[in-house]
C-alpha angles and dihedrals in degrees: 000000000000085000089065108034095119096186090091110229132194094231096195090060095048126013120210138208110215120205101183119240130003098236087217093128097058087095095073135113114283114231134186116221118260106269126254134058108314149110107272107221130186113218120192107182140150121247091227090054106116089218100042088094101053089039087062102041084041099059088042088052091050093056092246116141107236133200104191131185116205124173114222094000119122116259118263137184123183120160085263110038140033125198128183137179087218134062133278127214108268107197087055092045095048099043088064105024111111083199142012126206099190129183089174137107123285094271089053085056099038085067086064101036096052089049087059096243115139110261124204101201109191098204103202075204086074098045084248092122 
């Protein structure tokens, strides 16, 4: 998706054919929603992110169902929010999600994108991490 190529291309030097996401993260665990009402929301956060922590209390908080993916962070299961240190699998996730927070590379954000759910990309480039 030209819109979100965030390498900054001068187009008229060399032009570039765009083919949407890399399906790389189709091999991950696949995971059912916590049970209950709710907005199911994907988070895709790093451990070392000062904010990971309130999002997820805060979406807790909030009664939505999560299914977080947190890289180097300890699993957790409550009746509300998992959170897991591997992959899930992203085409299943995104097919269902009502919201993703992501953290994650471009391809991480294309699944969401392409199945039409609000995404909230935070890009380190623009000082937003």
């Amino acid at each position: 998706i030209c819109s979100l190529d965030h390498f900054e291309r001068d187009f008229s030097v060399q032009p570039v054919t765009y083919c949407g996401a890399i399906r790389v993260n189709d091999r991950g665990a696949l995971q059912a929603w916590p049970e209950g009402e709710g907005s199911r929301v994907f988070v895709h956060l790093r451990k070392s992110n000062s904010n990971t922590e309130v999002i997820l209390q805060s979406l807790q908080n909030l009664g939505c169902r999560v299914i977080a993916f947190v890289p180097g962070c300890a699993n957790l299961t409550t009746n509300r929010v998992v959170i897991r240190d591997t992959p899930f699998n992203l085409s299943e996730v995104a097919s269902s999600a009502d919201m993703a927070i992501c953290q994650g590379n471009l391809s991480t954000s294309l699944y969401f994108i392409e199945n039409g759910e609000f995404v909230r990309m935070k890009l380190v480039k623009y000082g937003l991490s």
